[in-house]
C-alpha positions, 0 to 999 in steps of 0.5 A: 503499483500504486498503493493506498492505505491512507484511505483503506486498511490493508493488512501487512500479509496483503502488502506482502504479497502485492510485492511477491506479485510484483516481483514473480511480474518484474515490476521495480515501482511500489509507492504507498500512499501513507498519509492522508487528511482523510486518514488521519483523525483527532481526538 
């Protein structure tokens, strides 16, 4: 599962509970996309 706060917020309950999901499912694989020139802003 692939997911990606670098362009969309997602909360930390969501995230949480992507992983119960993936784990209730048997999945191993959770990468988060953290970081991302459209993420990131100067000011």
């Amino acid at each position: 599962l692939l997911v990606d706060p670098a362009r969309h917020f997602i909360p930390k309950s969501a995230l949480l509970r992507f992983i119960d999901a993936m784990a209730l499912h048997k999945l191993n694989s959770l990468q988060i996309h953290l970081t991302d020139d459209q993420g990131w802003r100067k000011v």
